[in-house]
C-alpha positions as a printed Julia matrix, in Angstrom:
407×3 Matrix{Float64}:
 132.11  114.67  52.43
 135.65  115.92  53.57
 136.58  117.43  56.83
 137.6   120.44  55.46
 133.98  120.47  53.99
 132.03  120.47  57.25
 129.95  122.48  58.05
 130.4   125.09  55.15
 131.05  127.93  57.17
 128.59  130.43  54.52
 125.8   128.16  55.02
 125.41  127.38  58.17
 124.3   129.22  61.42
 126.7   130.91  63.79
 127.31  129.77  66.96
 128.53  131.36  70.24
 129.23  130.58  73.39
 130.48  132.19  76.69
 133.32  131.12  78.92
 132.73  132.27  82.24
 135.15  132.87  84.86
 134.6   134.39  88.01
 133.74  138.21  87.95
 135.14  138.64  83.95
 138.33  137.53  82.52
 140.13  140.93  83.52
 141.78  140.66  86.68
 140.29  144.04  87.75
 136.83  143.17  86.69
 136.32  142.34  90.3
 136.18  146.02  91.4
 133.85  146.79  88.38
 130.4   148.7   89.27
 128.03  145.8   88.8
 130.58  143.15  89.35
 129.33  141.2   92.99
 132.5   140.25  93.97
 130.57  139.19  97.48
 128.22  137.15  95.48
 130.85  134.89  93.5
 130.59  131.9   95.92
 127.11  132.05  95.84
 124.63  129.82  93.19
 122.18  132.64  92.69
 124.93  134.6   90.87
 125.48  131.87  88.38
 121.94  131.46  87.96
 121.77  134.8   86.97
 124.55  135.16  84.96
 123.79  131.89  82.61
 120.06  132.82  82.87
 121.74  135.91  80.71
 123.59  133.94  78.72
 120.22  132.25  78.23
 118.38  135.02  77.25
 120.44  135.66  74.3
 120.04  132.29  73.2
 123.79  131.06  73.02
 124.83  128.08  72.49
 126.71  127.17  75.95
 128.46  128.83  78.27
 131.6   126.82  79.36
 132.57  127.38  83.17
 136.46  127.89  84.36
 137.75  125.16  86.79
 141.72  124.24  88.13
 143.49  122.55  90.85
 144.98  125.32  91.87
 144.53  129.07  92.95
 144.77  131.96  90.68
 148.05  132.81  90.88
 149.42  135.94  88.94
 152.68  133.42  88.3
 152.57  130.16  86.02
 153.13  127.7   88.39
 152.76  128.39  92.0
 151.09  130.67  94.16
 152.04  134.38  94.53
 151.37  136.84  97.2
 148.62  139.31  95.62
 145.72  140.36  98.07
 144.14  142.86  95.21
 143.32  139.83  92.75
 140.47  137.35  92.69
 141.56  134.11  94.69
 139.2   131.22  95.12
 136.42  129.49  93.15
 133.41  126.55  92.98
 133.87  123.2   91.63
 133.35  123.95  88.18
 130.51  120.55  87.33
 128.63  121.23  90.77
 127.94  124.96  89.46
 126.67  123.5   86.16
 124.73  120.55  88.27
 123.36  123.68  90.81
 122.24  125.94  87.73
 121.01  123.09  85.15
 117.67  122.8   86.8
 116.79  126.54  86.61
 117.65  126.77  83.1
 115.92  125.18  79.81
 117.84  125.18  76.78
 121.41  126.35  77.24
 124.18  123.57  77.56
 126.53  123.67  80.28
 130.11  122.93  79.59
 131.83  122.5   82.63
 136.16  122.19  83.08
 137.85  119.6   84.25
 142.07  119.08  84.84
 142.03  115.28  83.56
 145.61  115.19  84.31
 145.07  114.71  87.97
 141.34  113.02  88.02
 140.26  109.8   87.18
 138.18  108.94  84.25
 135.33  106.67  86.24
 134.76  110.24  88.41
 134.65  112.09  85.66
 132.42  110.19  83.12
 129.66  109.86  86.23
 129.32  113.2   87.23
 129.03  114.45  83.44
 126.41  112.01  83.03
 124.67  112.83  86.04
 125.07  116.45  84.9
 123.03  115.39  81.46
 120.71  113.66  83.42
 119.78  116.97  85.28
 119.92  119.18  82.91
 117.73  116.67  80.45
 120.36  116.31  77.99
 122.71  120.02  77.94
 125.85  118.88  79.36
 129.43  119.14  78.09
 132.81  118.74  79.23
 136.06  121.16  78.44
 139.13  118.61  79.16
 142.36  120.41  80.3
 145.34  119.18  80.86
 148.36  120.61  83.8
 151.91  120.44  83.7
 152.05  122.42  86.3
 153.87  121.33  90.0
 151.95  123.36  92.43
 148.99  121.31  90.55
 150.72  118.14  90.84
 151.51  118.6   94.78
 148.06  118.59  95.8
 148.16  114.87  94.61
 151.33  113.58  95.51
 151.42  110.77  92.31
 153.68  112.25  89.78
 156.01  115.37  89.68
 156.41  117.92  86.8
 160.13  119.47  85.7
 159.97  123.39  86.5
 160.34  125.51  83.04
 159.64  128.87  82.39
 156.53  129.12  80.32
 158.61  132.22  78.21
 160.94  129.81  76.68
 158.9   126.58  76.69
 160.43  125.62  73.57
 163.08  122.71  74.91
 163.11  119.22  74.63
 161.57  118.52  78.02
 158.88  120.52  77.23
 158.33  118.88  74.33
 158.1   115.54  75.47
 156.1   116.6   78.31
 153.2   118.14  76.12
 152.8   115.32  74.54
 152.66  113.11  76.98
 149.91  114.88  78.79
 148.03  115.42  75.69
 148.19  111.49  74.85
 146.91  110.93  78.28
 144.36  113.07  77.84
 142.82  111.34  74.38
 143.59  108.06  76.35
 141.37  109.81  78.75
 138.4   110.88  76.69
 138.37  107.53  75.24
 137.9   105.69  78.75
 135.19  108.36  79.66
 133.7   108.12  76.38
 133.67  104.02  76.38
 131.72  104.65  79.94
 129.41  106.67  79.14
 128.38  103.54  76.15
 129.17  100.77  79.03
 125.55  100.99  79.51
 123.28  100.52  76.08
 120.42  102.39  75.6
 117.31  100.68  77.3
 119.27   98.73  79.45
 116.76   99.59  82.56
 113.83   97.73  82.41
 112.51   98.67  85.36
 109.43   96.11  85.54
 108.26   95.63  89.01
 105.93   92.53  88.12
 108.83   90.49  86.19
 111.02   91.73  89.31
 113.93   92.97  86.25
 115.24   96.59  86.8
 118.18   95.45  84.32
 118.95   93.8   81.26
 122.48   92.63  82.4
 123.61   91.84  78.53
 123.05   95.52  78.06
 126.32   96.34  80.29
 129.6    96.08  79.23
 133.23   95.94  80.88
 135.17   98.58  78.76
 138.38   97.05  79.55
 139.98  100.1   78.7
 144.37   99.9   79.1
 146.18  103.32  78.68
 149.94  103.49  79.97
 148.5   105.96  82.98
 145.44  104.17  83.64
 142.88  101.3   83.28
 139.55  101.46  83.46
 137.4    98.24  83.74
 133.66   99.12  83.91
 131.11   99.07  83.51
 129.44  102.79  84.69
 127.55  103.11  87.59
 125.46  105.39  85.56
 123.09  104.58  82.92
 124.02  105.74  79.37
 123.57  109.61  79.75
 120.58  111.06  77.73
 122.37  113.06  74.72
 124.93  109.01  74.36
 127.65  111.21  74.47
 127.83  114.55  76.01
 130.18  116.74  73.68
 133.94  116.86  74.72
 135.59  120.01  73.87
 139.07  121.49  74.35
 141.05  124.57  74.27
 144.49  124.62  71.59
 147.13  126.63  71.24
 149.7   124.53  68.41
 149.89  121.37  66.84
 150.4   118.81  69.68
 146.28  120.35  71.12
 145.67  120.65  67.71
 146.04  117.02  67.51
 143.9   116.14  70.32
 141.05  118.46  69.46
 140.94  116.56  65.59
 141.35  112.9   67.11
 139.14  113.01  70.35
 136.55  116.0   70.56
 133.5   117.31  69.35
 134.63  120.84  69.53
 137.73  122.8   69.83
 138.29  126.37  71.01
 141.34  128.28  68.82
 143.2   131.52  69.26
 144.16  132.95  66.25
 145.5   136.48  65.67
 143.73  137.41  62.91
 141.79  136.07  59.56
 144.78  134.07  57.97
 145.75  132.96  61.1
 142.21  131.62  61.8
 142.61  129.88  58.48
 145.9   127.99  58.47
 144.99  126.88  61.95
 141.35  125.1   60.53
 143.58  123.53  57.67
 145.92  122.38  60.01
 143.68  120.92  62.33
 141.03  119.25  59.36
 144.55  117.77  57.87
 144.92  116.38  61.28
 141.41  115.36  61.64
 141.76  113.51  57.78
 145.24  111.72  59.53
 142.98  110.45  62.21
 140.21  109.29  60.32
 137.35  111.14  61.21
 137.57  112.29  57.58
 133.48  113.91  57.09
 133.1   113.49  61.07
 130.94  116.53  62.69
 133.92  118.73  64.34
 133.5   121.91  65.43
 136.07  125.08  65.82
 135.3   127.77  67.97
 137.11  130.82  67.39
 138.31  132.57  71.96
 138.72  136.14  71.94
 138.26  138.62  74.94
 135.58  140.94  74.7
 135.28  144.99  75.65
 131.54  145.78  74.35
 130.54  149.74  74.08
 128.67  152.16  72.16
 131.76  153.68  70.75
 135.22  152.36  69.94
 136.87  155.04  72.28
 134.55  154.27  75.15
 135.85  150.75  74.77
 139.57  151.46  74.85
 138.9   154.04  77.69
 137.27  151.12  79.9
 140.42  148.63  78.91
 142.68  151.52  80.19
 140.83  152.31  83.23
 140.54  148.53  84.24
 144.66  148.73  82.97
 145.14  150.73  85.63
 143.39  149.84  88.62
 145.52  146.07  88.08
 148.58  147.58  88.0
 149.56  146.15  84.13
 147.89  146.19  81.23
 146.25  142.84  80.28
 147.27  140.14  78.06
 145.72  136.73  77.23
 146.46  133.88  74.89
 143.4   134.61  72.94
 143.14  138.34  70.82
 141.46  140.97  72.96
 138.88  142.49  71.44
 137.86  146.14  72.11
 134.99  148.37  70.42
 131.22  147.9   69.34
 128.64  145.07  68.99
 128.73  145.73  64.74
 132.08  145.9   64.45
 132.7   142.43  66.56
 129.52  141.16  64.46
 131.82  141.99  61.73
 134.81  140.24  62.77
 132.67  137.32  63.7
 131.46  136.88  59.69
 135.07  137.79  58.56
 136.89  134.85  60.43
 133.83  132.57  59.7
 134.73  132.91  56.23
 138.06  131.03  57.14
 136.55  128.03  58.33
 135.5   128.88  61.56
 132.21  127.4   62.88
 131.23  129.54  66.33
 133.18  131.57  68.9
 133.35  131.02  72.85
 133.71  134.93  74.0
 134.98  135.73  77.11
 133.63  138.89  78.78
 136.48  141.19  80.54
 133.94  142.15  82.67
 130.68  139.96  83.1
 128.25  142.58  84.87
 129.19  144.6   81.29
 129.97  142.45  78.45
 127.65  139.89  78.95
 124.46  141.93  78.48
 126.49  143.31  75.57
 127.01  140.23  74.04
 123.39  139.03  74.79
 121.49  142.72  73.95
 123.88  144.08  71.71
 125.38  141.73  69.28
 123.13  138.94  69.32
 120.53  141.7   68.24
 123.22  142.27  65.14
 123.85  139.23  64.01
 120.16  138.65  63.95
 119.69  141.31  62.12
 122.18  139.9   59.24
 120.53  136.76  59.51
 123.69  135.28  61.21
 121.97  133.88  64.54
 119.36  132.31  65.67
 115.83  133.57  66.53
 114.9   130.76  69.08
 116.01  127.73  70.15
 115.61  125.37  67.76
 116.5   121.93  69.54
 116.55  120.51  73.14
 119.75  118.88  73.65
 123.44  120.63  73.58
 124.29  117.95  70.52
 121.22  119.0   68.84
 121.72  122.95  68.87
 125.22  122.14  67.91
 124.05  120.5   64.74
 125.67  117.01  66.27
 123.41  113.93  66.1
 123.4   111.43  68.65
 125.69  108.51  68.68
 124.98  104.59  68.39
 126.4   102.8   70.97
 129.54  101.3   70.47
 128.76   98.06  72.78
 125.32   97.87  70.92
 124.68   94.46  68.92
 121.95   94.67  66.24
């Protein structure tokens, strides 16, 4: 079976997730009736809001994290009182709301650029652990200097994100994205450092642990080395999926080499479609020719009964920021059918789910969860109920030997 030939996209169930971000993904959602911008430090309002996401039986919801505050300018911080500003540690949330959940995974972010792999692969496994096998990870990567300053181990060139397009930049991009798959390949060679029944736990022989079962990783990268092994056993689903965001060939790259999923903006349908071939060709050129891969089509969300009532909420939130809102990914405005029907149009291209990002949580979640899950279920596009227990399983991903694992 070829890359390009996984999943068929007509035969296989749609998937969605959310990403959640504070209050909504518009910077004025905030001030939105419904919106608890008092409550956004607080765990019962992420309880509630992935107990929604929950309720309409998505996939995952993935949950925003950075080194840095929201800033209104690329790369530093700017001077805007009337904006969101501060946030939780994106894998505590997800460790704080996995026990009051069942069947949802929870896809926390992390900035691997700055962190260390050993961190990182424990607290995602300890994240499976509590949530009995629903954990994730988003990797993200930061050229940015106000980022790097809070470190103090490496410095970034300044460029202007407009005109991006020099040789620096270049170089730098892909530097950071070869850390990164250097990166998910230490985490991933931790989380397998421990083999499966490697804890005996038998108080009569006096053995809690079958020492052959752990292995050094000996992982060398030109930013790191990792020796191992984990100080956490082997986490319940092997390997939690690992999932990041592209915008061009250089992410591309990394999502086909080194995830499980990959979130994509295109513009429209042929867009959608020369950005699956380009990342299956890439997939093919990395050998994971037939390997499970999943893209996830991003686009921001304005849910109402009519069109007009839509666009009317866009330009009211417009103006109470000051500017009207852009985003990397398409912004979508108008009703559950007609997104239903954009959904089963770009799935056509090759894509396999979508990660939708409500402008305003307190409204377009419930829409997403009341309103077009109901329509897709209606076209036989989504699920009824869950149908598996893990976050690989409701993703369609089986669970992986272990690499250290001797027959």
């Amino acid at each position: 079976m070829s890359a390009s030939s996984w999943p068929h996209p007509a035969r296989t169930p749609l998937h969605l997730a959310v990403a959640l971000d504070g209050a909504g993904w518009h910077p004025a959602a905030w001030r939105e009736p419904g919106a608890r911008p008092g409550e956004l430090l607080n765990p019962a309002y992420w309880t509630d809001i992935v107990t929604e996401a929950e309720r309409g039986l998505l996939d995952f919801v993935t949950i925003e994290d950075a080194l840095r505050l929201q800033s209104t300018h690329y790369d530093g911080p700017d001077d805007r009182t009337d904006r969101e500003r501060g946030r939780l540690d994106a894998v505590l949330v997800a460790a704080r709301v996995a026990p009051l959940t069942r069947h949802i995974g929870l896809v926390p972010t992390a900035v691997v650029t700055h962190t260390e792999p050993f961190h990182l692969s424990k607290a995602v496994a300890t994240l499976d652990y509590v949530s009995a096998g629903r954990a994730g990870l988003r990797v993200q990567v930061s050229p940015r200097r106000a980022e790097a300053a809070h470190f103090g181990r490496r410095t970034f060139p300044a460029f202007d994100v407009e005109n991006g397009d020099t040789p620096t930049v270049r170089a730098l991009t892909a530097e950071l994205f070869d850390e990164a798959a250097d990166y998910v390949e230490a985490v991933r060679r931790l989380w397998d450092s421990w083999e499966d029944g490697a804890e005996i736990r038998d108080a009569a022989t006096g053995r809690f642990i079958d020492r052959d079962r752990l292995h050094y990783t000996d992982f060398e990268g030109r930013h790191f080395s990792v020796k191992g092994p984990s100080i956490t056993p082997r986490p319940p689903q092997g390997q939690p999926p690992v999932t990041a965001l592209a915008h061009q060939t250089v992410p591309y790259r990394l999502v086909a080499r080194s995830t499980d999923l990959g979130y994509v903006t295109p513009r429209d349908t042929a867009h959608a479609r020369a950005i699956v071939d380009e990342i299956r060709a890439e997939q093919r050129a990395a050998g994971r020719d037939g390997e499970a891969l999943h893209l996830f089509g991003d686009l921001v969300v304005l849910l109402d009964d009519t069109p007009a009532a839509a666009e009317d909420r866009l330009g009211r939130l417009d103006a109470v920021a000051g500017a009207p809102y852009t985003s990397d990914a398409q912004v979508f405005t108008g009703t559950p059918a007609q997104l239903a029907d954009l959904l089963l149009e770009r799935r056509e291209a090759g894509l396999t789910g979508f990660r939708l990002r409500p402008a305003v949580i307190a409204h377009d979640l419930p829409a997403i969860t009341r309103g077009l899950v109901p329509e897709l279920q209606r076209r036989g596009a989504f699920r009824t109920a869950y149908e598996a227990d893990t976050l690989r399983g409701l993703l369609g991903l089986a669970r992986p030997a272990n690499r250290y694992a001797t027959v």
